[in-house]
Backbone of each chain as ProteinMPNN parsed JSONL, in Angstrom:
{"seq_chain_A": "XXXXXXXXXXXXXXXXXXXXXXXXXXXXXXXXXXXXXXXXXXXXXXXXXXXXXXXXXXXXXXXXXXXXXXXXXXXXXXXXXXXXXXXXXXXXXXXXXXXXXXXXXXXXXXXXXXXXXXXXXXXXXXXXXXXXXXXXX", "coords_chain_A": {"N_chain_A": [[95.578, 119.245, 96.139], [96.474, 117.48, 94.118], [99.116, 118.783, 93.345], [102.476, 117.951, 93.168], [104.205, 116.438, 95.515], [107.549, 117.119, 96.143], [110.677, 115.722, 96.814], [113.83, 116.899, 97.867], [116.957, 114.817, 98.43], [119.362, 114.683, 100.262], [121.233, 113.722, 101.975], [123.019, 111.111, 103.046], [122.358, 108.601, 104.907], [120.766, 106.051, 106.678], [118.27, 106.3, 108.511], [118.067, 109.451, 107.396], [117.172, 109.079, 104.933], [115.161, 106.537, 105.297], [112.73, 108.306, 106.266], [112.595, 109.856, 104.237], [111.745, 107.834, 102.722], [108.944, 107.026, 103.884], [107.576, 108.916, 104.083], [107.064, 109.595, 100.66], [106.322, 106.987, 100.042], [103.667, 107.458, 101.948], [102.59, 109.974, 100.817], [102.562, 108.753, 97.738], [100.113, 106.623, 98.477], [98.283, 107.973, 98.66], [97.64, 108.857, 96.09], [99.284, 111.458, 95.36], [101.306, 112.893, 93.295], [104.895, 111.966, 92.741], [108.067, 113.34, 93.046], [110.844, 112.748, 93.145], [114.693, 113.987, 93.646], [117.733, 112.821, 93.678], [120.735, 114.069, 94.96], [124.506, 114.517, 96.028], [125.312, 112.512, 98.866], [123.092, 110.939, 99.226], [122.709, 109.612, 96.784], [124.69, 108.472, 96.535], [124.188, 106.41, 97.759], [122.067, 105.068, 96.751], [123.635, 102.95, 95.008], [123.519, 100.273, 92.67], [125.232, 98.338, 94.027], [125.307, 98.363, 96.478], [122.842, 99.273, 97.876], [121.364, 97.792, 99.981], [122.549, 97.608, 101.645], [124.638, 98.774, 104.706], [124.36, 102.376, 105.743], [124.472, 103.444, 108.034], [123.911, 106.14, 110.578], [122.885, 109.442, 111.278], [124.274, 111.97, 112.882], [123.071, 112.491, 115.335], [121.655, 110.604, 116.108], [123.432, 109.118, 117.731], [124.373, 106.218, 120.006], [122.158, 104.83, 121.162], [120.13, 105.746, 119.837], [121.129, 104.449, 118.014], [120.437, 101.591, 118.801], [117.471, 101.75, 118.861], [116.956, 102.123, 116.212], [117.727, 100.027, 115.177], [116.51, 98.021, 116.615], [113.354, 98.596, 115.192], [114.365, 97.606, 113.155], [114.558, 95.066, 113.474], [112.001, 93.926, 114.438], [110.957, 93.783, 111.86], [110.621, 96.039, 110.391], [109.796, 97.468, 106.951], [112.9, 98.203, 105.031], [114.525, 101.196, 103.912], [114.636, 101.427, 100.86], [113.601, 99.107, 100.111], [110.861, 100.211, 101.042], [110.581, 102.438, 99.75], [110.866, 100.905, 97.018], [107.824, 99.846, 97.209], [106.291, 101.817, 97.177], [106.822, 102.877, 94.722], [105.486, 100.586, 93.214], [102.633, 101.762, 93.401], [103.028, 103.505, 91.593], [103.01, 106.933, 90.551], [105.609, 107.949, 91.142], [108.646, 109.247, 90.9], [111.706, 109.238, 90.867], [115.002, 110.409, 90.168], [118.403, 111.023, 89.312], [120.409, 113.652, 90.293], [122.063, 115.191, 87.636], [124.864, 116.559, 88.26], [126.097, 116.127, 90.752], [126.027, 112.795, 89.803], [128.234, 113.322, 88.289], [130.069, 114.011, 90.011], [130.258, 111.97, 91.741], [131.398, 110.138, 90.194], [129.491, 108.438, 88.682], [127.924, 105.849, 86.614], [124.907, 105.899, 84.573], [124.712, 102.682, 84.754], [125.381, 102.202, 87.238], [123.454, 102.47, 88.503], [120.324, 101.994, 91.207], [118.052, 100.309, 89.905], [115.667, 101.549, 90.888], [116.328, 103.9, 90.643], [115.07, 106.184, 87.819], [116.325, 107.706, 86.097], [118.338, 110.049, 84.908], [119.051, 113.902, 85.391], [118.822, 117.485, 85.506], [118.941, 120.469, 87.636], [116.854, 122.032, 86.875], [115.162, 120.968, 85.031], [114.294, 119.267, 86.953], [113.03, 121.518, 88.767], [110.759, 122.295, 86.989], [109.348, 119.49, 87.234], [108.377, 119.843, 89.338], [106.28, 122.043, 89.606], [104.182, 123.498, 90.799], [104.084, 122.207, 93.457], [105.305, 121.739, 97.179], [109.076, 121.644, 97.986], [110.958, 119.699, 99.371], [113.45, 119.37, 101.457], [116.316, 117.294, 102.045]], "CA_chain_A": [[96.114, 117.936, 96.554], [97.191, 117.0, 93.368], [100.513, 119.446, 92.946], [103.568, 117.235, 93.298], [105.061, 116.306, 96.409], [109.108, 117.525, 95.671], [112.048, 115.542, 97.977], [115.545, 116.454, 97.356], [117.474, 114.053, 98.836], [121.115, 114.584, 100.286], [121.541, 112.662, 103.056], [123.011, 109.143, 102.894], [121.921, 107.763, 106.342], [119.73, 105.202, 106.608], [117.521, 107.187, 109.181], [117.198, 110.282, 106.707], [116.31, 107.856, 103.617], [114.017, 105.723, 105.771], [112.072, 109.115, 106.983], [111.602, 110.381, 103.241], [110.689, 106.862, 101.923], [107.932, 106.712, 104.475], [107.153, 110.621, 103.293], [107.012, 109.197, 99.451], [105.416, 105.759, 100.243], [102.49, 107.898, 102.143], [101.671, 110.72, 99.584], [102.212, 107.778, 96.927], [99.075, 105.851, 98.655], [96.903, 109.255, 98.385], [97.654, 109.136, 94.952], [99.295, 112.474, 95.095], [102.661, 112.332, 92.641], [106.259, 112.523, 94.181], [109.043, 113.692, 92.533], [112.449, 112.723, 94.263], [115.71, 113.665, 93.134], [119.085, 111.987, 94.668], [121.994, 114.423, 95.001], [125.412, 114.153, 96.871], [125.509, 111.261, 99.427], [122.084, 109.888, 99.175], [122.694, 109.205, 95.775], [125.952, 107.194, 96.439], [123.323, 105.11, 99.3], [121.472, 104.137, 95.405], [124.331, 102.714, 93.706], [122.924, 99.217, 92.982], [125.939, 97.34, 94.955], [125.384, 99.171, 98.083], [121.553, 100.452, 98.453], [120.221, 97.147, 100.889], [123.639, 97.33, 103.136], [124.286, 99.405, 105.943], [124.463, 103.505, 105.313], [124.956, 104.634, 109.278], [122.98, 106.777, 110.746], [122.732, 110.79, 111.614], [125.543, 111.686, 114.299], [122.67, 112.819, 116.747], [120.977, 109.02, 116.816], [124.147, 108.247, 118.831], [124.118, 104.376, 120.406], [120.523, 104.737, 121.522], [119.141, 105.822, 118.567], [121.622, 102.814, 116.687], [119.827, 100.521, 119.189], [116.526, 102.244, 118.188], [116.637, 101.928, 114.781], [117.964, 98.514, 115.405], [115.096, 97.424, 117.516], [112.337, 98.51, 114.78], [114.441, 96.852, 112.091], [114.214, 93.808, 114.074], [110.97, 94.058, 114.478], [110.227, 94.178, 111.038], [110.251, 96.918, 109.657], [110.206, 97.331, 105.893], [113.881, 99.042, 105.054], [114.035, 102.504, 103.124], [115.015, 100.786, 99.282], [111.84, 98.232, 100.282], [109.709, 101.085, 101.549], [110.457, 103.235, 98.083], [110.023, 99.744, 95.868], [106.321, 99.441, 97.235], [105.377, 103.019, 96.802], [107.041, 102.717, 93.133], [104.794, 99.899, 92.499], [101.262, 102.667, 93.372], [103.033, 104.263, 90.739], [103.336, 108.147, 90.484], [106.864, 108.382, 92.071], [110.023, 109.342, 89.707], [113.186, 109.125, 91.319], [115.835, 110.844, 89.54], [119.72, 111.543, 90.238], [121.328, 114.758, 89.922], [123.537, 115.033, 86.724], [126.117, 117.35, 88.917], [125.987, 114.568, 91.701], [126.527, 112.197, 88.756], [129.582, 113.723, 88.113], [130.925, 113.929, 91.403], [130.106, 110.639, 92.067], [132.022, 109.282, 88.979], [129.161, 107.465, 88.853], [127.414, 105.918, 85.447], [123.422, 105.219, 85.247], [124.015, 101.447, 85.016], [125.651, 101.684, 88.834], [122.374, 102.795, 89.828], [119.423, 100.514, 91.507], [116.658, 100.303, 88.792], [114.75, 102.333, 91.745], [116.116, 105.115, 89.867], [114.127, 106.416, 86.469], [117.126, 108.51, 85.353], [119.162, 111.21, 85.379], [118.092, 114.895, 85.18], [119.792, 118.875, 85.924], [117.722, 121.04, 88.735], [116.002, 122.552, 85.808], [113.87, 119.703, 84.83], [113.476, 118.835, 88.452], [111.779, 122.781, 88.938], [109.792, 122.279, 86.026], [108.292, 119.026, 87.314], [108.075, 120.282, 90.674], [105.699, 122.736, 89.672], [103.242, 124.163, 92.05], [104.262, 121.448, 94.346], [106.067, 121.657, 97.8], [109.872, 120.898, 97.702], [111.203, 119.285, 100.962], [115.075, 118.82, 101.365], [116.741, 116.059, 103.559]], "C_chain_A": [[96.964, 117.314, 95.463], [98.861, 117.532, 92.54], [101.787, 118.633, 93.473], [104.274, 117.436, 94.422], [107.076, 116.317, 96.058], [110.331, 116.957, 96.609], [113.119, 115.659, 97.039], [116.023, 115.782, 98.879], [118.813, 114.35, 98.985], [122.057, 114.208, 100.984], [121.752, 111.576, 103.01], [122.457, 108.168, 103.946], [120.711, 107.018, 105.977], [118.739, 105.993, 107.44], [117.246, 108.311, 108.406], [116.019, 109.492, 105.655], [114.773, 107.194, 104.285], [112.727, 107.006, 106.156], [111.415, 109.895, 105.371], [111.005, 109.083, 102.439], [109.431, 106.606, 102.359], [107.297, 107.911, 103.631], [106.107, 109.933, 101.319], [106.109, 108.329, 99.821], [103.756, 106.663, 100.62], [101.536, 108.936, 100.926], [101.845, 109.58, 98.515], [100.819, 106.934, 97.353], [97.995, 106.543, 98.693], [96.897, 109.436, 97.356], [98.279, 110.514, 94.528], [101.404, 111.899, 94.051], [103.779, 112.98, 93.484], [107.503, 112.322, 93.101], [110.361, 113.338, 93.328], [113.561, 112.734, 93.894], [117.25, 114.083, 93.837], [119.992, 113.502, 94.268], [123.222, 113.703, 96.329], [125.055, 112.433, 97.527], [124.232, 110.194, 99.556], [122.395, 109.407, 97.27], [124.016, 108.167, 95.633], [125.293, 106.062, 97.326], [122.402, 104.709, 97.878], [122.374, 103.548, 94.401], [123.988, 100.803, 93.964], [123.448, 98.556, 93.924], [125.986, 97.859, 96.722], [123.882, 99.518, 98.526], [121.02, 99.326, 99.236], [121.552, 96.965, 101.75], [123.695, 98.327, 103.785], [124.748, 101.117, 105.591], [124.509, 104.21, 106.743], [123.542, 105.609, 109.447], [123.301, 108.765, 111.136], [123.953, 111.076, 112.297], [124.211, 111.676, 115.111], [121.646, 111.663, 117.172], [122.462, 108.921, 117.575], [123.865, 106.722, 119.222], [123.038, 104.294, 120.372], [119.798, 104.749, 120.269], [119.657, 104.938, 117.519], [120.45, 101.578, 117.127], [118.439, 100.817, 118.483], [116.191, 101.638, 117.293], [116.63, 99.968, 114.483], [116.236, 97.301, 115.154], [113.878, 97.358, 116.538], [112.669, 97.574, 113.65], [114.279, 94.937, 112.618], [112.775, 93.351, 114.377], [109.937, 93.834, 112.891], [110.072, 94.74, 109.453], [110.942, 96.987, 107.966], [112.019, 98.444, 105.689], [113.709, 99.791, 103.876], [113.934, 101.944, 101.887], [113.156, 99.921, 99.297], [110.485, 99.107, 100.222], [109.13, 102.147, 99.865], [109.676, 101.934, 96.63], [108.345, 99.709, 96.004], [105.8, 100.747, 96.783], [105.689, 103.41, 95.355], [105.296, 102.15, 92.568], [102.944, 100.491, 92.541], [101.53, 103.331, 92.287], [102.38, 105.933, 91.401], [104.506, 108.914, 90.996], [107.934, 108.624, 90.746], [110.839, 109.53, 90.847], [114.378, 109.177, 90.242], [117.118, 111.196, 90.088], [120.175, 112.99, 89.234], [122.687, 114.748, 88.952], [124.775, 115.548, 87.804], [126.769, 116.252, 89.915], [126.748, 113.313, 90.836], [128.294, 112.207, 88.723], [130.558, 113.523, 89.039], [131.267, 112.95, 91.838], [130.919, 109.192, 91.286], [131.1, 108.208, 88.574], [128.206, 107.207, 86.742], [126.056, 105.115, 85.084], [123.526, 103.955, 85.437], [124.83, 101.21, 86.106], [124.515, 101.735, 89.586], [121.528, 101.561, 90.141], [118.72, 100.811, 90.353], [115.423, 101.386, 89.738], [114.653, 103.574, 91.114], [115.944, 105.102, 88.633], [114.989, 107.008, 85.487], [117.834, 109.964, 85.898], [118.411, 112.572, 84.905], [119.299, 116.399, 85.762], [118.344, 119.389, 86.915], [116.693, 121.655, 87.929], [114.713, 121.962, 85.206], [113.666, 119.2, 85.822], [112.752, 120.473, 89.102], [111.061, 122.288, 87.9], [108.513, 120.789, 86.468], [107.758, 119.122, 88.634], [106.634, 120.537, 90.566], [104.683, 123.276, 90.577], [103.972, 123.43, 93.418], [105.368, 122.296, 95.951], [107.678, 120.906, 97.482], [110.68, 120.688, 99.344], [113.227, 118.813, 100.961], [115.261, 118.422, 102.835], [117.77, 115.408, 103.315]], "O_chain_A": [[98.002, 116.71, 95.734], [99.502, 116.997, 91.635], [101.972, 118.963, 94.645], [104.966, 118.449, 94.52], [107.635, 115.267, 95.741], [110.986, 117.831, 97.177], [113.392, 115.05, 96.004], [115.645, 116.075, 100.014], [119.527, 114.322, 97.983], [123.277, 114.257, 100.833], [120.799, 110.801, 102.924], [122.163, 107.004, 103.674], [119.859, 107.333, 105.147], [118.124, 106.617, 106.575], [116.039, 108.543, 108.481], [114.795, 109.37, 105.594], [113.633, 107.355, 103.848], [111.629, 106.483, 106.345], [110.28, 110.35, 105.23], [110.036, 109.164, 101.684], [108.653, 106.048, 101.585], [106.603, 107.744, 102.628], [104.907, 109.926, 101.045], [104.973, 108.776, 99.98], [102.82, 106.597, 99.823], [100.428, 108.793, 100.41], [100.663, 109.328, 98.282], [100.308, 106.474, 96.331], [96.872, 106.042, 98.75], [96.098, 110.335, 97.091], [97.94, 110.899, 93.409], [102.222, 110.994, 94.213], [103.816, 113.867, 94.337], [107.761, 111.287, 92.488], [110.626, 114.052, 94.295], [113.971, 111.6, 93.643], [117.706, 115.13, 94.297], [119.784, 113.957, 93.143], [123.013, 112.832, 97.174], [124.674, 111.462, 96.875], [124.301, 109.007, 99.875], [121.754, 108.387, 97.015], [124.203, 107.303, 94.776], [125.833, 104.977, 97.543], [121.888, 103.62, 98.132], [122.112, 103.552, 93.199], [124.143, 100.183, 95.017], [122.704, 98.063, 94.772], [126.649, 97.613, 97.73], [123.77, 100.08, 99.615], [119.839, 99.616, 99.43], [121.518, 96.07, 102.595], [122.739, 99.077, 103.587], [125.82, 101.065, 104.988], [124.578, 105.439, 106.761], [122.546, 105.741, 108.736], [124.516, 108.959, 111.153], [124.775, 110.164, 112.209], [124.158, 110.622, 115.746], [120.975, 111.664, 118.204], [122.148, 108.13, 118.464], [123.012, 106.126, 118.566], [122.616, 103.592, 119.453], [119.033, 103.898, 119.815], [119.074, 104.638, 116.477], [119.796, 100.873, 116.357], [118.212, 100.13, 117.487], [115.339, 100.75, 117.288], [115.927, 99.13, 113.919], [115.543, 96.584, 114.432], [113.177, 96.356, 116.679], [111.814, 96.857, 113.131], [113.923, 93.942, 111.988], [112.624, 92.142, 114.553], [108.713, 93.756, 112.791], [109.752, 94.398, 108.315], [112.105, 96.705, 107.677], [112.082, 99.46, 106.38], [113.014, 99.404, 102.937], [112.729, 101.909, 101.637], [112.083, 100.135, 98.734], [109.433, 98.869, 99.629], [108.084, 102.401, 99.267], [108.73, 101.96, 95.842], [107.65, 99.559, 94.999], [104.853, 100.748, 95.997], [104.934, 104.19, 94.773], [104.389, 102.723, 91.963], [102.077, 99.881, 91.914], [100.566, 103.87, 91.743], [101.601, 106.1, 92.339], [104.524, 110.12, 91.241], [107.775, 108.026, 89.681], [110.349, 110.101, 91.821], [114.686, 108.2, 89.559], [117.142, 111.653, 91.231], [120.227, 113.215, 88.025], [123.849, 114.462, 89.241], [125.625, 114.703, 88.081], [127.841, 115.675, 89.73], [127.874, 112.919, 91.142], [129.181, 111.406, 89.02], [131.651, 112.978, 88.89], [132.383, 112.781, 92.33], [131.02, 107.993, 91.546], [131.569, 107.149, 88.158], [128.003, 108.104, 85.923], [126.005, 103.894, 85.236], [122.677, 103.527, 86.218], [125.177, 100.032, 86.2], [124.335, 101.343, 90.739], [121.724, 100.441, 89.671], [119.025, 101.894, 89.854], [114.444, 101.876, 89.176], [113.642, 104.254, 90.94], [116.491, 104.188, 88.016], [114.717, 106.978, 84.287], [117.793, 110.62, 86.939], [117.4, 112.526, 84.204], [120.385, 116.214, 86.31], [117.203, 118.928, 86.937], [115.581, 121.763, 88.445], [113.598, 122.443, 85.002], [112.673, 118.473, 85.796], [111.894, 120.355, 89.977], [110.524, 121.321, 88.44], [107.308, 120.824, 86.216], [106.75, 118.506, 88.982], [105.784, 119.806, 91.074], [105.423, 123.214, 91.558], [104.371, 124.144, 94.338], [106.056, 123.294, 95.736], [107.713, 119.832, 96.882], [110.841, 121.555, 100.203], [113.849, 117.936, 100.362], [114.865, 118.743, 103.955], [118.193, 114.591, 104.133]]}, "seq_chain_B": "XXXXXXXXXXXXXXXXXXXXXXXXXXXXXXXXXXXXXXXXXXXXXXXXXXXXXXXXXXXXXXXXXXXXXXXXXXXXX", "coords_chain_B": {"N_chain_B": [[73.406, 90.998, 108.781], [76.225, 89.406, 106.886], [79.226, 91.181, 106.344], [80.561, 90.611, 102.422], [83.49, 90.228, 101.815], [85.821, 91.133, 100.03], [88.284, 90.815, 99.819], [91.021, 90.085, 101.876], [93.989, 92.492, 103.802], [96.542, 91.952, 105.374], [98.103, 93.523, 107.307], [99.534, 93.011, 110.157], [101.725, 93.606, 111.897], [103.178, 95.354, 110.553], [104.708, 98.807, 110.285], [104.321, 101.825, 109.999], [104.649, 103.397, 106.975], [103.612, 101.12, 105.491], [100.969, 99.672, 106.286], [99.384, 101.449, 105.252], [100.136, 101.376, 102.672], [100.079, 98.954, 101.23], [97.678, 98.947, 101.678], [96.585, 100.208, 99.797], [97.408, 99.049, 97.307], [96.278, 96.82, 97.158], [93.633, 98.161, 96.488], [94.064, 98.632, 94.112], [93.747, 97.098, 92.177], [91.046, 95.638, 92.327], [87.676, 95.284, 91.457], [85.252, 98.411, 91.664], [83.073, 99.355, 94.2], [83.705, 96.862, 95.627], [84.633, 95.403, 98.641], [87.514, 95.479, 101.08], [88.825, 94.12, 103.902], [91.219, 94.969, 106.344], [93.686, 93.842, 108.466], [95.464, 95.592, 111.213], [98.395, 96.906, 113.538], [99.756, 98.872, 113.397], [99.102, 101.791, 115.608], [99.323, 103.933, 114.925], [97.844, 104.218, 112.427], [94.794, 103.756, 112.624], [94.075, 107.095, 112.898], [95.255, 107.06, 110.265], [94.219, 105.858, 108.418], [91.509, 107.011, 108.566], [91.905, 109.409, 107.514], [92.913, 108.447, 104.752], [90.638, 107.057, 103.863], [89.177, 109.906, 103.471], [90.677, 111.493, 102.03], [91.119, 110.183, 99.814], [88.49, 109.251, 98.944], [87.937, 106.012, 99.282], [85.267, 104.612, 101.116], [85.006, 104.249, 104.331], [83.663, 101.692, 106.119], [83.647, 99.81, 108.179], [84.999, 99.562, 111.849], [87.128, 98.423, 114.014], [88.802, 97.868, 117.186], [90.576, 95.397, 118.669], [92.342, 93.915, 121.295], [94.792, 95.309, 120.825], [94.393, 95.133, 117.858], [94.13, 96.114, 115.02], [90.958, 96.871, 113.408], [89.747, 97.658, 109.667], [87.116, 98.382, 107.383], [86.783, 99.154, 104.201], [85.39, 100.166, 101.299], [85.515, 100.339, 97.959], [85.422, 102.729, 95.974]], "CA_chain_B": [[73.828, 90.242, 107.48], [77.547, 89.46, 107.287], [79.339, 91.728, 104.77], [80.936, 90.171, 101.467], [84.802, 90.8, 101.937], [86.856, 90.61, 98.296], [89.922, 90.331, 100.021], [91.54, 90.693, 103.016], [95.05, 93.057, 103.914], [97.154, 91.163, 106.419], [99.396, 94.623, 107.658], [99.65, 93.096, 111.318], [102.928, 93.617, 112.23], [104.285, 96.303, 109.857], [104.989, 99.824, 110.541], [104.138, 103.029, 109.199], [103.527, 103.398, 106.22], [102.808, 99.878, 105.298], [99.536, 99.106, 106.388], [98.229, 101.895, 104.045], [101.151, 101.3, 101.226], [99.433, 97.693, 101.194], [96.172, 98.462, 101.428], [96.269, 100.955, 98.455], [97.955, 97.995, 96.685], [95.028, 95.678, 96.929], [92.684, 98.983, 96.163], [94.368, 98.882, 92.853], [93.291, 95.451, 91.927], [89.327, 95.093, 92.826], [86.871, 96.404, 91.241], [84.788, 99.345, 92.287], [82.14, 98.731, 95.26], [84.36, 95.782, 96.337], [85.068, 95.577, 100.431], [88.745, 94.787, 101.655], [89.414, 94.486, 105.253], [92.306, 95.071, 106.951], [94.073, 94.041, 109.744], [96.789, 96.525, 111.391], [98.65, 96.42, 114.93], [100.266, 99.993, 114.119], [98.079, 102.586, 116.394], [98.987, 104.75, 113.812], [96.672, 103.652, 110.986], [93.508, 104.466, 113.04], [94.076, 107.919, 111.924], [95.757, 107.529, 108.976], [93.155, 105.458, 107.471], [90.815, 107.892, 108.428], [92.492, 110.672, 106.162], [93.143, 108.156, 103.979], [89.408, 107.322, 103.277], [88.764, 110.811, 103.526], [91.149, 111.877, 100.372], [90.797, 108.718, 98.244], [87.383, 108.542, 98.921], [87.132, 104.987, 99.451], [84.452, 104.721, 102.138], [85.686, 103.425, 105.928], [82.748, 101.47, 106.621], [83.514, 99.682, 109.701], [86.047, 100.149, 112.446], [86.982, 97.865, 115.043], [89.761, 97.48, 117.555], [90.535, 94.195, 119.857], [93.677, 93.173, 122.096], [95.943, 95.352, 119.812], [94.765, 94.408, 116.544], [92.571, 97.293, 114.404], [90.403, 96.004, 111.479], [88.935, 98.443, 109.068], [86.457, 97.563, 105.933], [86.428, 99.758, 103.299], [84.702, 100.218, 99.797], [86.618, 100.762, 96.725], [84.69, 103.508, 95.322]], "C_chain_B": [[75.625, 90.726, 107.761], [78.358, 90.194, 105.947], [80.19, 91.032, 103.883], [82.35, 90.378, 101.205], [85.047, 89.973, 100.501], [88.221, 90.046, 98.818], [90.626, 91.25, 101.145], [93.148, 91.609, 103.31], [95.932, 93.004, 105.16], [98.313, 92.07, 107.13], [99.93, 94.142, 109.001], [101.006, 93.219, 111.324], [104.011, 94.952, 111.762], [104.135, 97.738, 110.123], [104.364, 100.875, 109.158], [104.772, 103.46, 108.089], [102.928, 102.278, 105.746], [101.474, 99.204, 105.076], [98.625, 100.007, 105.351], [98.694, 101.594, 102.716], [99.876, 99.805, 100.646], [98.037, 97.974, 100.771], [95.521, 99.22, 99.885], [96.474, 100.194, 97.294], [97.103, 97.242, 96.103], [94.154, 96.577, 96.2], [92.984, 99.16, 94.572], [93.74, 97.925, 92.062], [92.178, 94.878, 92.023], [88.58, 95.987, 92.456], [85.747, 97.145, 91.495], [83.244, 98.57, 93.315], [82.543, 97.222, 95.856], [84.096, 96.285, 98.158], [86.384, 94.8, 100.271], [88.737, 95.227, 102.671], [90.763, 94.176, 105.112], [92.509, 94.913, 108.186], [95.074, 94.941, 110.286], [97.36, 96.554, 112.807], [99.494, 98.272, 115.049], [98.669, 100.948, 114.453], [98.099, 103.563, 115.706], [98.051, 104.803, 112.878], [95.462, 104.129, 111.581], [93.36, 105.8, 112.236], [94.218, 108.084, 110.648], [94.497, 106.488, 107.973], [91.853, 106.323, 107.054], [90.57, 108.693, 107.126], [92.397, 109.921, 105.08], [91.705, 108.006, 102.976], [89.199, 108.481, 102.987], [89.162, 111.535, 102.25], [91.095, 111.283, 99.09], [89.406, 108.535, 97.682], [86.877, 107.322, 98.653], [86.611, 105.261, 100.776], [84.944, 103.642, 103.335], [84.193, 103.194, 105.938], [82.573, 100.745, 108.165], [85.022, 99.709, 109.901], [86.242, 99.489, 113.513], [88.079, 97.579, 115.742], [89.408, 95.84, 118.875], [92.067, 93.633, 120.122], [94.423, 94.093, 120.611], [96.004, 95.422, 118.393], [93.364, 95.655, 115.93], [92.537, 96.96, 112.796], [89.246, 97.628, 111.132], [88.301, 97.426, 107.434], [86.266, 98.835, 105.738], [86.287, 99.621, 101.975], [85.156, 100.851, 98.773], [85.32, 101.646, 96.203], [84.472, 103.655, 93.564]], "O_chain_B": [[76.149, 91.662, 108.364], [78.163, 89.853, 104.781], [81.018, 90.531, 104.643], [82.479, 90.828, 100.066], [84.716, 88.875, 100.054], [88.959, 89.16, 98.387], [90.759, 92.465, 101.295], [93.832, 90.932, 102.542], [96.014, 93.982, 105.903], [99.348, 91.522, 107.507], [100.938, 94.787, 109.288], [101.452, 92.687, 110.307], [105.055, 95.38, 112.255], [102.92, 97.909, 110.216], [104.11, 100.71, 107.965], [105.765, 104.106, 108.423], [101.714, 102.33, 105.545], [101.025, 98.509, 104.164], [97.594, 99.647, 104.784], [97.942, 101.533, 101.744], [99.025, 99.909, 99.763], [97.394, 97.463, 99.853], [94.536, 98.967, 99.192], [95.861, 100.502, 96.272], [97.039, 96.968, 94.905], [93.718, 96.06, 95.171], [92.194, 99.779, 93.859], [93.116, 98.371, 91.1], [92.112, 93.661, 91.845], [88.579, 97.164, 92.818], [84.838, 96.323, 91.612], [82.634, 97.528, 93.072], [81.727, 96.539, 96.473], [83.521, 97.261, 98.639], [86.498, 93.781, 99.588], [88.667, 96.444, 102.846], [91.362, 93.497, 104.279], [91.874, 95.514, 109.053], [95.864, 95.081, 109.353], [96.496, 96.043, 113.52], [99.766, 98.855, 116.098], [97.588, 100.878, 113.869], [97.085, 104.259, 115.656], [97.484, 105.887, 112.743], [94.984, 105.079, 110.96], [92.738, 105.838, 111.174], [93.63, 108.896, 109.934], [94.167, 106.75, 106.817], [91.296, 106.433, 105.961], [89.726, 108.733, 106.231], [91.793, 110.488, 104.169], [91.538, 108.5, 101.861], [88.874, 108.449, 101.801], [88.349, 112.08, 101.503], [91.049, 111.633, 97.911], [89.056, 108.018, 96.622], [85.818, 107.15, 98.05], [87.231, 105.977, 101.562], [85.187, 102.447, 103.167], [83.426, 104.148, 105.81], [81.727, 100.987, 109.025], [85.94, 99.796, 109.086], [85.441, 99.874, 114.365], [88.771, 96.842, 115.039], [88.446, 95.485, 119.554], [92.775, 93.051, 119.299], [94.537, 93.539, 119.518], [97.006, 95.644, 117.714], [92.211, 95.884, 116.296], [93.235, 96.848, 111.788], [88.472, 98.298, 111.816], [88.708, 96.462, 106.785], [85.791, 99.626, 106.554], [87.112, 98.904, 101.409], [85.147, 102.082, 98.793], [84.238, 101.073, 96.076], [83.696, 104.493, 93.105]]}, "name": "protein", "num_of_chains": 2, "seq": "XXXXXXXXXXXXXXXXXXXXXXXXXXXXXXXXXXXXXXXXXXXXXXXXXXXXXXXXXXXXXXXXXXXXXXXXXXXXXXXXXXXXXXXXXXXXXXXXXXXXXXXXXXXXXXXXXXXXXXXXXXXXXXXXXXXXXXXXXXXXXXXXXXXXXXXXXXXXXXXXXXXXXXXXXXXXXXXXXXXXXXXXXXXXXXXXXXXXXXXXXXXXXXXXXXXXXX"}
């Protein structure tokens, strides 16, 4: 139980994000640790001036699944950035961005949210993987 | 006898994962052999509290649903 839950992240949509922050948030409340590190377009959906506005969704939500998503956010529901902040604060989560990503992104750590812990190469994200499952999304 | 609640976890309304994000929250904060109930409205949580006692080992001691609304008490171990 205790081998590190692993998300790479590469999806910008609000619907992927929201589906691994729940992921994170849950093994974060079993105490199990969660490794998560941003590449490509989810990592441009953490640049501080952009990560609580709107990031679109999948193509295959179509209208229905806009209304959908709509409907629960109206309802409520905590949004993905919110959902990650609380399972931060159980502690055992790192959230890291992909130097390569980085690059691509022109981006420079102080664009990021504070959500993220730092930057990192896939090398030190296998190593803290270790035993763990790694889940890409 | 009526049991001794430390502190209650007000999830009604919020979605999955929430009601456990929360309640692990409070579990951080009270110390051991405490009771916190919870209220919750997702139908999810039934189970997932389950598991949740079940891996954390805090103890689900009671379990009660009414009109919608499911209260658990469990014991910080």
């Amino acid at each position: 139980m205790n081998d590190p839950l692993n998300l790479v992240l590469f999806s910008g949509t609000d619907d992927k994000l929201q589906a691994a922050a729940v992921l994170t948030a849950g093994a974060a409340a079993l105490g199990k640790p969660v490794n998560v590190f941003l590449q490509y377009w989810a990592l441009d959906a953490f640049r501080a001036n952009r990560i609580d506005g709107d990031h679109g969704l999948a193509p295959e939500a179509g209208a229905a699944g806009r209304d959908a998503v709509d409907g629960l956010r109206a309802a409520g529901q905590a949004s993905w950035a919110e959902t990650l902040r609380q399972a931060k604060e159980l502690g055992g989560v790192d959230i890291e961005a992909c130097s390569l990503s980085m690059d691509l992104l022109h981006l420079d750590p102080s664009d990021l949210d504070p959500l993220v812990d730092g930057v990192e190469g896939v090398t030190a994200f296998y190593l803290n993987a270790g035993e763990g499952q790694v889940v890409f999304i | 006898m009526t049991l001794q609640i430390h502190q209650q976890v007000d999830a009604r309304g919020l979605s999955c994962p929430m009601p456990i994000v929360k309640t692990a929250q409070a579990f951080k904060a009270v110390p051991s052999g405490a009771l916190i109930e919870v209220l919750a409205t997702d139908p999810g949580s039934v189970k997932d509290f389950a598991a949740w006692s079940r891996t954390t080992g805090h103890e689900l001691i009671e379990q009660t649903a009414d009109g919608g609304v499911y209260r658990f008490v469990l014991r910080r171990k």
